[in-house]
N, C-alpha and C positions, 0 to 999 in steps of 0.2 A: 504494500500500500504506500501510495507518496506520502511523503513528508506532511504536507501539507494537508492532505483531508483527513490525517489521523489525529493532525492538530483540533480538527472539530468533531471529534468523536470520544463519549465519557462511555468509560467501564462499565462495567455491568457487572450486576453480583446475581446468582443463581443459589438456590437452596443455602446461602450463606456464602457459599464460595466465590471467590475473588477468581474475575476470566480478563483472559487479554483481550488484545484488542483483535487478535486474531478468531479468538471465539464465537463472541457476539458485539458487537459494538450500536449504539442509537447516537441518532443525528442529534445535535439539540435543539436545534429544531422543533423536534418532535418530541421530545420532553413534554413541556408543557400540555401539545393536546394528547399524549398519553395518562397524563397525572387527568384531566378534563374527562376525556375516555373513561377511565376507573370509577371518576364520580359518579358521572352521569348511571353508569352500571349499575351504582351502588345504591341511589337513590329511585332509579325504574325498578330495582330490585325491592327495595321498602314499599314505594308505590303500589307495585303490585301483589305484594304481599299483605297491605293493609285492603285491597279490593277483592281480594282474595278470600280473605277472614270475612267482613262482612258477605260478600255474596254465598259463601256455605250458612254462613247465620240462618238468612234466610231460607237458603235453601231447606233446612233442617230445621224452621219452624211448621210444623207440620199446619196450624191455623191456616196461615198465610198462603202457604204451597198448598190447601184445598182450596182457596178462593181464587188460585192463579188457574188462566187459561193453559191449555197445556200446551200450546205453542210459545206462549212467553216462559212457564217451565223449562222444557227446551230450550230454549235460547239462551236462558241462564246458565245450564248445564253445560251449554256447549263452550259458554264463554269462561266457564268456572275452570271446563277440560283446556282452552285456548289457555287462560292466564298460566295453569299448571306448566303448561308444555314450556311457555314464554319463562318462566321460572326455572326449570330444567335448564334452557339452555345457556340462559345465564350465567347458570352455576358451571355449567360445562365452561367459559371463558374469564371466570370470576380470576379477580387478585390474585388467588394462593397460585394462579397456574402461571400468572404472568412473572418478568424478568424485574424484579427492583434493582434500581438506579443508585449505585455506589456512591456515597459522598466525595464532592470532588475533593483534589487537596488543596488546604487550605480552607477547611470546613468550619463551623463556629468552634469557638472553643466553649467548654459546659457554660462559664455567665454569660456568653454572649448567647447561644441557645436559648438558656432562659429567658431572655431578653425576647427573642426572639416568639417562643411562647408562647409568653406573654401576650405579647401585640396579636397575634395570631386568635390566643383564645378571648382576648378581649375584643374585637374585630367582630366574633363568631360568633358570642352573646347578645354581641348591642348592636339595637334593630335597626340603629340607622349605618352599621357599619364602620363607624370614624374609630378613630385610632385612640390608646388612651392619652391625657395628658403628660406631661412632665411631674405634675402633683402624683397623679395617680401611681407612677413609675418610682415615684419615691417611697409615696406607701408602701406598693405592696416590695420592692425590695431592699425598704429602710436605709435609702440612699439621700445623697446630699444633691442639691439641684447641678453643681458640677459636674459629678459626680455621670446622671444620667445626661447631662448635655455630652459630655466626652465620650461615653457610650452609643450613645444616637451618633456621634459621627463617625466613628471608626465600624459599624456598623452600615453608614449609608458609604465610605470608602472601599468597604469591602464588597460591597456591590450587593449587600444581602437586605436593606431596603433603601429603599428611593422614597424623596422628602418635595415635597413642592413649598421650592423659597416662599414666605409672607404668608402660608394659608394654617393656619392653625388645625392638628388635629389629621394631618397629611400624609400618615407615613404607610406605603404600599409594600408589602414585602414582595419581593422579588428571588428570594431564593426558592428552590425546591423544596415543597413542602414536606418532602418525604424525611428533608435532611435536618426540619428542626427537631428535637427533642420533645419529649411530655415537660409538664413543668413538676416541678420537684416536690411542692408542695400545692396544697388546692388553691383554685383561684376564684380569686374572693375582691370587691373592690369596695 
């Protein structure tokens, strides 16, 4: 392989194990809509599992299912048998079969993970999305305002989020979600 397109191509780890680049390699490119991909999986997978649940409910109140014509019966049935199938195959291409994505080098180190986290789980609670403050960052990791400013930047240098100058409340992560860590302790604001 040239020099050059091996320059854009990250490792891959299989069942734990570390492969070269001669093994399997991902564009990076395709990162991103692969992590997007799994989502999306993950959540068709909840969806239909929660449409799932309710249509055997019914199925299986037997009141109800006397009072159903038997062609709308059917069609329940048949869409109960559809969602099952759609559910199967699912599982046939779930996560556990796909390749996770080896952190690259020069990965966070464990505070800056936390950090990381953090912003992450805070982001994923709050309904509007935004980022937590400088206040909030001190709280929860009884830090000094310096403290998290110096961390925010070496942080947005290392390329693991990006900050939009003058807008409060701005910070987008940008790394591989796969590469932050859980946080250590629960989070709480």
């Amino acid at each position: 392989m040239p020099k050059q397109q091996s320059e854009h191509l990250t490792p891959l780890r299989l069942n734990g194990n570390s492969m070269n680049h001669s093994d399997v390699t991902m564009n990076p490119q395709f990162e991103d809509e692969n992590r997007q991909l799994r989502q999306a999986c993950a959540e068709a997978r909840t969806l239909l599992n929660d449409a799932a649940d309710r249509l055997r409910a019914v199925l299986h109140d037997e009141p109800i299912i006397l009072e159903t014509p038997l062609e709308a019966e059917f069609a329940m049935r048949s869409a109960a048998e559809a969602i099952d199938a759609s559910l199967r195959w699912l599982e046939s291409v779930g996560p556990a079969k796909e390749l996770a994505v080896a952190p690259p080098r020069g990965a966070p180190t464990r505070q800056q993970g936390q950090f990381l986290a953090f912003i992450r789980e805070y982001k994923l609670r709050n309904h509007a999305g935004v980022a937590p403050t400088h206040a909030e960052f001190q709280r929860f990791f009884n830090l000094t305002p310096p403290s998290v400013n110096s961390m925010l930047k070496r942080l947005e240098e290392l390329g693991f989020i990006r900050r939009v100058p003058g807008k409060a409340r701005s910070i987008e992560l940008t790394i591989n979600p796969d590469w932050i860590p859980p946080l250590d302790r629960p989070f709480k604001i």
